[in-house]
N, CA, C and O of each residue as an XYZ file, in Angstrom:
488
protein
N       0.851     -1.174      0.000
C       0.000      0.000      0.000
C       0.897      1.236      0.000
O       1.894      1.425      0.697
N       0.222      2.236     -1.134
C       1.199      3.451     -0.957
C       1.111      4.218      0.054
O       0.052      4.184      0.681
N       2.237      5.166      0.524
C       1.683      6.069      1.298
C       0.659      6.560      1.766
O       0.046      6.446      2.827
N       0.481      7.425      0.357
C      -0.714      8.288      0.104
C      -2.336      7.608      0.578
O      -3.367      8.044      1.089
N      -1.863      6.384      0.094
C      -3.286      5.656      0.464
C      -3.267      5.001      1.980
O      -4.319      4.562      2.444
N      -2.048      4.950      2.731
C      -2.390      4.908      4.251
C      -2.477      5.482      4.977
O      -2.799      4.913      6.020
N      -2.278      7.020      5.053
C      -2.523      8.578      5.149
C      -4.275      8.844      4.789
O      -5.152      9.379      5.468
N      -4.305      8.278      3.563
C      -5.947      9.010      3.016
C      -6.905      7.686      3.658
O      -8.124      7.824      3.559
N      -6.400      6.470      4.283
C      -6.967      5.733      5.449
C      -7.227      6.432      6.551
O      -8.409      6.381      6.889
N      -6.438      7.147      7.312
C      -6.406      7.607      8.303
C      -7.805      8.891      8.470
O      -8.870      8.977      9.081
N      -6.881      9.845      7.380
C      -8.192     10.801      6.780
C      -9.773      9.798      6.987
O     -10.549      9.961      7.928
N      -9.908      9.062      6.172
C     -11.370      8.617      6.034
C     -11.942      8.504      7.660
O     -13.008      9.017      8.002
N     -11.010      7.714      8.631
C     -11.311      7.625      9.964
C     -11.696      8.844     10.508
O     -12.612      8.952     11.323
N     -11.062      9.717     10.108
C     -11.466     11.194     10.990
C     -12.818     11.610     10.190
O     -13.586     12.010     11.065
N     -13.421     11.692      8.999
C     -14.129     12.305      8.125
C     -15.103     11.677      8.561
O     -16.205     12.183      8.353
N     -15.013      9.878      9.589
C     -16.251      9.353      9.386
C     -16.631      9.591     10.657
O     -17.847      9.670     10.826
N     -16.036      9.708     11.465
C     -15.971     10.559     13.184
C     -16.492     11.773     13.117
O     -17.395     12.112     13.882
N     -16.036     12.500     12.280
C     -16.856     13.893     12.157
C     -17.907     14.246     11.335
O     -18.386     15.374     11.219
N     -18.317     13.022     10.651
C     -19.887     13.299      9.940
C     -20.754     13.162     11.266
O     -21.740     13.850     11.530
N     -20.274     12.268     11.964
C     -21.169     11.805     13.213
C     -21.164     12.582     14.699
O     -21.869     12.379     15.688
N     -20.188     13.464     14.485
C     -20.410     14.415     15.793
C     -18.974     13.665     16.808
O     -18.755     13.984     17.977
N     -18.437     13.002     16.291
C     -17.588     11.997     17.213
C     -15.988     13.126     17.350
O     -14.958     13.178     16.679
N     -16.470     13.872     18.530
C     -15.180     14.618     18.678
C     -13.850     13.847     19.304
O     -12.720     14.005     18.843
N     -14.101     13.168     20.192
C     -13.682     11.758     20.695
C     -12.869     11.296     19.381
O     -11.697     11.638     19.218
N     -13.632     10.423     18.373
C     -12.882      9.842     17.561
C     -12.454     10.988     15.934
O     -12.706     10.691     14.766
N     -12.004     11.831     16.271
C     -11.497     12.887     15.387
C     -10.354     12.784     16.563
O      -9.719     11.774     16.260
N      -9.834     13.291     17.653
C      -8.904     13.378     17.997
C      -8.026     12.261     18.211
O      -6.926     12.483     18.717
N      -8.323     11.212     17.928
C      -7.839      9.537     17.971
C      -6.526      9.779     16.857
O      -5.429      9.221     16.837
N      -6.977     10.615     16.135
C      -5.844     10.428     14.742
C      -4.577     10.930     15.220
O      -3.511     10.539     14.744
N      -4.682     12.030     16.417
C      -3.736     12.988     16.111
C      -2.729     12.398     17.906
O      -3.340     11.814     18.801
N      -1.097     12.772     18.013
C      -0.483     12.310     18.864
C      -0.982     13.127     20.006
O      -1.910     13.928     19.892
N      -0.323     12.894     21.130
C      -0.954     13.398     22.356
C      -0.285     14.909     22.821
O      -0.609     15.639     23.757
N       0.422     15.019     22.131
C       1.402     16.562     21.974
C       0.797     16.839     20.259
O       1.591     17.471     19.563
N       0.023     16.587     19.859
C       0.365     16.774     18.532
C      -0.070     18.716     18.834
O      -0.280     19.159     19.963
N      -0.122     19.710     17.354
C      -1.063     21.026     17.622
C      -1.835     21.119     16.108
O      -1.416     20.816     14.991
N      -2.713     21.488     16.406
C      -3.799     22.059     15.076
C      -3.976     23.891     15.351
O      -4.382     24.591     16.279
N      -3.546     24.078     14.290
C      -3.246     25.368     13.331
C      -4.462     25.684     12.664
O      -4.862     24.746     11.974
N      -5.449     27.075     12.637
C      -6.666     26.965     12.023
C      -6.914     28.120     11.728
O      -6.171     28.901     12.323
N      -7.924     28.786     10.802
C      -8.303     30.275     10.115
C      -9.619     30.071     11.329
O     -10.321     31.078     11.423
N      -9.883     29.299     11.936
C     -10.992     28.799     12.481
C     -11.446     28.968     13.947
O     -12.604     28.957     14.364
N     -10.140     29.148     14.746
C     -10.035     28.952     15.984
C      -8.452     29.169     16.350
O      -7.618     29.362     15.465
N      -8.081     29.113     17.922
C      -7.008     29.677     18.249
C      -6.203     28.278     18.108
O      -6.866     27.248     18.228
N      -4.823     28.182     17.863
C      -3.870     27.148     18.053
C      -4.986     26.531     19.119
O      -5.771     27.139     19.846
N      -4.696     24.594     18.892
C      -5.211     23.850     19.924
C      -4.032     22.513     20.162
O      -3.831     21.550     19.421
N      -3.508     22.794     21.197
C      -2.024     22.034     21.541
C      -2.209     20.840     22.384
O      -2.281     20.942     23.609
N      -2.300     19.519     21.663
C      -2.720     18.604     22.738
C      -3.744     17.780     22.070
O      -4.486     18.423     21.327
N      -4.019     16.208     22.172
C      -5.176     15.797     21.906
C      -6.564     16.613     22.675
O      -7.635     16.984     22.192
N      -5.858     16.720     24.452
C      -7.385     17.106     24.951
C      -7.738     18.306     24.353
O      -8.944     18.443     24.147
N      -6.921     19.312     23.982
C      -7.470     20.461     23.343
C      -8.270     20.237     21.975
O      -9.426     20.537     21.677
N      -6.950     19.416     21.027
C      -7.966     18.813     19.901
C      -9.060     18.311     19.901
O      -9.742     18.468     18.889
N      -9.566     17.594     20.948
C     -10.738     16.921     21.095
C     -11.902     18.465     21.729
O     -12.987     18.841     21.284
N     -11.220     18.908     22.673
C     -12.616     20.076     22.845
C     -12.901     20.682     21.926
O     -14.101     20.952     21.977
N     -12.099     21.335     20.459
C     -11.809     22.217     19.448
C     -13.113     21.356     18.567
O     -14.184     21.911     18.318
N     -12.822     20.015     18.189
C     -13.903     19.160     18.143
C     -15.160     19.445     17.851
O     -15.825     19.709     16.849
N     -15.402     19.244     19.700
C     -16.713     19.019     20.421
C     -17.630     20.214     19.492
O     -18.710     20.042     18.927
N     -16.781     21.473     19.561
C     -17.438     22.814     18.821
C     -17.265     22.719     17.661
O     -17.911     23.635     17.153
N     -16.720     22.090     16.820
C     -16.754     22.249     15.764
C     -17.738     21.109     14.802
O     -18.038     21.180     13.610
N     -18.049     20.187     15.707
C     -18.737     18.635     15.012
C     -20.106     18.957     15.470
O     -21.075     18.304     15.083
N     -20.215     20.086     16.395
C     -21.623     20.070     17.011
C     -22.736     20.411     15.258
O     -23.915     20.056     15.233
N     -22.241     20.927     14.329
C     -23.096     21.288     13.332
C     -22.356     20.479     11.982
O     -22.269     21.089     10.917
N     -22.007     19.537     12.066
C     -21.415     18.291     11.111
C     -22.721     17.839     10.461
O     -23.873     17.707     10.875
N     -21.800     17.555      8.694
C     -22.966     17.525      7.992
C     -22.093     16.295      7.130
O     -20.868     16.296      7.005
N     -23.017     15.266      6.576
C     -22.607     14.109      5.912
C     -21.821     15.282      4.713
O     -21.689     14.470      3.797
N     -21.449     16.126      4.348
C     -20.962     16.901      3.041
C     -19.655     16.990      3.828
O     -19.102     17.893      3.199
N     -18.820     16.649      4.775
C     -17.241     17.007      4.559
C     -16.683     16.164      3.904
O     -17.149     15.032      3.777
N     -15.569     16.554      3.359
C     -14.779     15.894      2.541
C     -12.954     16.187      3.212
O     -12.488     17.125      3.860
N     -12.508     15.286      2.839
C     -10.725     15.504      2.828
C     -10.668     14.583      2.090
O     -11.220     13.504      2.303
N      -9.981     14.864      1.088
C      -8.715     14.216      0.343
C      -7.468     14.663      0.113
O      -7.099     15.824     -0.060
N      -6.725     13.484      0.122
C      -5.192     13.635     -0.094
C      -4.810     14.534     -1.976
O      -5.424     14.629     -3.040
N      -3.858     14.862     -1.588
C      -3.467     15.379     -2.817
C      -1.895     15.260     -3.453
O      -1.435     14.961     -4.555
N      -1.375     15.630     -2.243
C      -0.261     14.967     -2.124
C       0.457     14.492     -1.002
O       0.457     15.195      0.009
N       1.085     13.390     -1.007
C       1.750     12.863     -0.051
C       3.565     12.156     -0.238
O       4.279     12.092     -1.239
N       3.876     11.616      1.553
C       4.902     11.631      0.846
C       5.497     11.105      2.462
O       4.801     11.017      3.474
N       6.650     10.867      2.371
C       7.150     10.280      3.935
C       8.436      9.886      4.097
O       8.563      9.019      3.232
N       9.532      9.991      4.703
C      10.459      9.437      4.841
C      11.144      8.493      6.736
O      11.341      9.048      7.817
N      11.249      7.533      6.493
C      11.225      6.636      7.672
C      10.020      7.000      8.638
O       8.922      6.564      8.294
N      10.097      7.845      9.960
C       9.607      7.830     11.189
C       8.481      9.021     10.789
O       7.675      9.336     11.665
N       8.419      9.681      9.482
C       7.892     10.895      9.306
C       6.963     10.554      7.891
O       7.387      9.785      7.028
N       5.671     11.227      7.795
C       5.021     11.763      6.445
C       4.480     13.084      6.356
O       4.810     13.944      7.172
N       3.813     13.271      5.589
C       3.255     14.547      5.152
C       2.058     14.182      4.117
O       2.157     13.181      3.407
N       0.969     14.998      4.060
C       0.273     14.798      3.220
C      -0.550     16.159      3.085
O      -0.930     16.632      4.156
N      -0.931     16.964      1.742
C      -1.788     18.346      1.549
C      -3.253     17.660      1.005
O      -3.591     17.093     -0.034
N      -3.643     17.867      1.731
C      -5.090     17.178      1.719
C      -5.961     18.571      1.318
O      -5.705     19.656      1.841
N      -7.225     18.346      0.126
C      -7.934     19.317     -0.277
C      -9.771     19.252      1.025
O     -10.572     18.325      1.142
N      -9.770     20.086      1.442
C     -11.286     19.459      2.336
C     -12.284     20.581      2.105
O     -11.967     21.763      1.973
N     -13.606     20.064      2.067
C     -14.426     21.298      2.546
C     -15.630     20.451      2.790
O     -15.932     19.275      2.585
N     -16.201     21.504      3.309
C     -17.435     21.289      4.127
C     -18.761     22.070      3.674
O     -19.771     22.033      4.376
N     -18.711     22.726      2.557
C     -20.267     23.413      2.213
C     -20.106     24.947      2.497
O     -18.952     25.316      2.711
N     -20.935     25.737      2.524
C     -21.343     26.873      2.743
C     -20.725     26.789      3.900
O     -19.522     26.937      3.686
N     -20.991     26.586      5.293
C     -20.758     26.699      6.715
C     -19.528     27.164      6.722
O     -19.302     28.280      7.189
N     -18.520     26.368      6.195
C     -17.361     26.039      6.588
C     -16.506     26.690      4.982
O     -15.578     27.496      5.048
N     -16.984     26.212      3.810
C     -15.999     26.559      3.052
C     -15.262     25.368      2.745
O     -15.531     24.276      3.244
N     -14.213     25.596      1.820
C     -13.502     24.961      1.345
C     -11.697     25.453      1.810
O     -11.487     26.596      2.216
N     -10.681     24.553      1.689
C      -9.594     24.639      2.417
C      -7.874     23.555      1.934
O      -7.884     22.797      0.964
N      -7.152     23.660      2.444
C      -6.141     22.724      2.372
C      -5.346     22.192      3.589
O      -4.717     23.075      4.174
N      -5.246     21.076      4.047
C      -4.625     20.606      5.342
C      -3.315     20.303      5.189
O      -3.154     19.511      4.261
N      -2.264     20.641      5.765
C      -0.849     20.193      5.765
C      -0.899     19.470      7.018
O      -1.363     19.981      8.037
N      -0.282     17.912      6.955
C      -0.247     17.993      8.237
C       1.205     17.026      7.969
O       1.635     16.814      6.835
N       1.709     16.615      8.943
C       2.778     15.882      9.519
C       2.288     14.765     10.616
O       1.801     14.845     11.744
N       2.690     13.573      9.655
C       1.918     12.632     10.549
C       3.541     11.646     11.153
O       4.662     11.864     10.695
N       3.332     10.969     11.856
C       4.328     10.197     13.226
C       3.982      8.869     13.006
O       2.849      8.392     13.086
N       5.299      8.140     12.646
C       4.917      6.837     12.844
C       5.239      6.560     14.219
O       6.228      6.853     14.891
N       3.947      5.788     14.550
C       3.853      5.024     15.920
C       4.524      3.667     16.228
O       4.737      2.835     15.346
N       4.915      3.449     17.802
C       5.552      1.819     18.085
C       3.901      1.158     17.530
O       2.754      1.452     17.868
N       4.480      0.115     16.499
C       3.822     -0.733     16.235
C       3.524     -0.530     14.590
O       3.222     -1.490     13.881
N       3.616      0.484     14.208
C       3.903      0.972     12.939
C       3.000      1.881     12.144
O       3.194      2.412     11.051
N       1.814      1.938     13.080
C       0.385      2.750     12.949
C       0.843      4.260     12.670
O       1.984      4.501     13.063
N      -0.015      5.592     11.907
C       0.649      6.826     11.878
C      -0.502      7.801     12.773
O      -1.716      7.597     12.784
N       0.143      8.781     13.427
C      -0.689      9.436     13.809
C      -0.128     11.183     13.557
O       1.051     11.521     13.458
N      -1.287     12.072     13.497
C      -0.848     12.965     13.478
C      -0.168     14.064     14.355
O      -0.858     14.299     15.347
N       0.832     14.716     14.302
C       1.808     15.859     15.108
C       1.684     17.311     15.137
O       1.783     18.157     16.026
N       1.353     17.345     13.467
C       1.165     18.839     13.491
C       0.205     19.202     11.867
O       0.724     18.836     10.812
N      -0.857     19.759     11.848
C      -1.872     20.127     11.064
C      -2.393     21.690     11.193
O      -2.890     22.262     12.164
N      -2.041     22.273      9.590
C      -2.381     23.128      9.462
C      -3.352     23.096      8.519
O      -3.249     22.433      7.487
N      -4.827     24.149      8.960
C      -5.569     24.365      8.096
C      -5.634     25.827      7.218
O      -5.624     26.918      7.787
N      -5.681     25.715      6.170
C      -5.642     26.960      5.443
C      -6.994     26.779      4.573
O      -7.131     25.967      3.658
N      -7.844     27.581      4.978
C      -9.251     28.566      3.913
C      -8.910     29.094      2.839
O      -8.255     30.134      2.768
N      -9.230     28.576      2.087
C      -9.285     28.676      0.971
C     -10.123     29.668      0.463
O      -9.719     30.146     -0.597
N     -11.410     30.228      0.997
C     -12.673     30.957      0.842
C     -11.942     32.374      1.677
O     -11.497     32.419      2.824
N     -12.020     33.593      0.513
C     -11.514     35.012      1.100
C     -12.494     35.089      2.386
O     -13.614     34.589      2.492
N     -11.473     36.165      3.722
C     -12.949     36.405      4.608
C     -13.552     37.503      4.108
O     -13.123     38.344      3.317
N     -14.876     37.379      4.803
C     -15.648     38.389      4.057
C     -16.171     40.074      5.255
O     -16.818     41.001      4.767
């Protein structure tokens, strides 16, 4: 399996957590130091932060988000992947950088994710 496609595994896990309100399992992806970067909200440093950042943000989750990979890429203990996402009117459309961690056991999780809006503010 390529990269790209065990990265855009991971993605699907979070996309299917957050159609459903599952702030809980959106922060599952990411390490326990990891930080999320957002046009959206303030830096959130930490799964528990990731997971409250979440809670507010899944409360109005709609079967219409999307992430996909676009490009990816990885070398040993490290990947990367620019994932295209959006979510509708609400939310807009966007691009995710993130830096994902391979885990003991060989599983990846994410470290550091930036979101960039794509949609001018208005």
């Amino acid at each position: 399996m390529s990269i790209r496609d065990e990265l855009q595994g991971i993605w699907n896990i979070y996309i299917a957590a957050y159609r459903t309100g599952d702030a809980v399992g959106c922060a599952a992806i990411f390490t326990s130091d990891a930080e999320l970067h957002s046009p959206y909200a303030p830096p959130a440093r930490g799964r528990a932060a990731i997971e409250a950042l979440h809670g507010i943000w899944t409360q109005h989750a709609t079967p219409d988000k999307t992430l996909v990979i676009t490009q990816a890429g990885g070398s040993g203990d490290l990947a990367w992947s620019l994932a295209a996402y959006s979510e509708g009117a609400a939310t807009g459309n966007g691009t995710s950088l993130s830096v994902f961690q391979r885990q003991v056991g060989g599983g990846w999780l994410i470290r550091m994710c930036s979101l960039n809006s794509s949609d001018p503010a208005e």
